[in-house]
Residue, then its C-alpha position, 0 to 999 in steps of 0.5 A: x875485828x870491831x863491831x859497830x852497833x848503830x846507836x839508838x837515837x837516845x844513846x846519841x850524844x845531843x847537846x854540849x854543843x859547844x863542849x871543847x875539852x872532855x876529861x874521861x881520865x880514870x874511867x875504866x873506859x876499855x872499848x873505843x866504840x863507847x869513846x866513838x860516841x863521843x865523835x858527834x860532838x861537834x866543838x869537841x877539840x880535846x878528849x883526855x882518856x889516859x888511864x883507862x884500859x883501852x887496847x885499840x882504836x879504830x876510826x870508821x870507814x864509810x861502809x862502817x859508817x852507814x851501817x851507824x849512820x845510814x846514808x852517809x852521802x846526805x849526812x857528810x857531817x857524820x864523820x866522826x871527831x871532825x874537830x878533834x886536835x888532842x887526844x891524849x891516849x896515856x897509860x891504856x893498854x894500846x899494843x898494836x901498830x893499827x891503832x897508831x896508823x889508824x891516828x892519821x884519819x883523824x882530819x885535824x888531829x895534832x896532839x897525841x899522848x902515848x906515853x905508858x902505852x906497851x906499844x910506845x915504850x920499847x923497854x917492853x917490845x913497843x917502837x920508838x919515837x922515831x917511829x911514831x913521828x914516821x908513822x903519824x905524818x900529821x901529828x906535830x905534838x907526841x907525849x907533850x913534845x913538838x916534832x919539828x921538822x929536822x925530827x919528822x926528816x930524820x925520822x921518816x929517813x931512818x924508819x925508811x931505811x929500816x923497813x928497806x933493810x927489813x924488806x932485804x932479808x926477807x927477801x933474801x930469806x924467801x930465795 
C-alpha cells in the first residue's frame, strides 16, 4: 500500500524551471514519494536515480492526486512527470512486476534503465527482456538498447503464448 502525504507548500518543488536533466545516482534514495516530488518540474526530461535503494514505484491516480493536490479537475497540470522521457532505475532493489507496469502511465516515457535490478535479472528469479519489451508497450529504449519493432512483435508474441500456456494448466489444475 503507498501513503501519500500532501506536501507542504514549502517542501514543493519551485524553480528550476528549465531543469531538463537531474542526477540523483548514489543517494541512498529508498521512497519513490521523495522522487514523486520531483514530478512538478515542468522541463524535467531525465532523472537518473541508479544505485539507490528504491524497492517500488507508483505513479498516482486521480483519487491520489487530489488527496496531493486538491482539486485536481482545475489544476489538470498536476500529473506528475508530464515530460519525463528517461529514467534510469539501475542498480535499486526493484522486485515486483507492478512497479514495471506501473511504467506505462508515464505520458512520454521512453527510456528505461533496469539493469541490476532483481526483477530484470533472471539469473536471480527476476523476467527476461522479452518480457519487458511485453509489458512496457511505450518504451522504445530498455537498459541502453533499442527495442525495434521485429523484437517488440516478437516478444509480445512469446509472452503471449506463455501467459496462455500459464492460463491452460491453471485452468486445468482448477478442474
Amino acid at each position: 500500500m503507498t501513503v501519500l502525504h500532501r506536501p507542504e507548500s514549502s517542501s514543493m518543488v519551485e524553480g528550476f524551471n528549465l531543469l531538463r536533466l537531474l542526477n540523483l545516482e548514489n543517494n541512498c534514495i529508498a521512497e519513490w514519494n521523495e522522487i514523486l516530488k520531483l514530478g512538478q518540474l515542468k522541463s524535467l526530461e531525465q532523472i537518473q536515480l541508479n544505485n539507490n535503494k528504491l524497492s517500488h514505484i507508483f505513479y498516482p491516480n486521480l483519487n491520489e492526486l487530489h488527496e496531493l493536490f486538491g482539486d485536481v479537475e482545475s489544476q489538470g497540470d498536476c500529473f506528475p512527470f508530464q515530460n519525463l522521457r528517461c529514467l534510469f532505475l539501475g542498480g535499486n532493489n526493484i522486485d515486483h512486476l507492478a512497479s514495471i507496469d506501473v511504467l506505462n502511465s508515464f505520458p512520454n516515457l521512453i527510456d528505461i534503465r533496469l539493469s541490476e535490478n532483481p526483477i530484470a535479472d533472471p539469473m536471480r528469479g527476476g523476467i527476461p527482456r522479452y518480457v519487458l519489451v511485453a509489458r512496457l508497450s511505450k518504451i522504445q529504449v530498455i537498459n541502453g538498447s533499442e527495442v525495434t519493432p521485429r523484437e517488440r512483435r516478437d516478444s509480445e508474441i512469446r509472452y503471449g503464448k506463455q501467459y496462455f500456456e500459464f492460463l491452460s494448466i491453471s485452468l486445468f489444475c482448477l478442474h
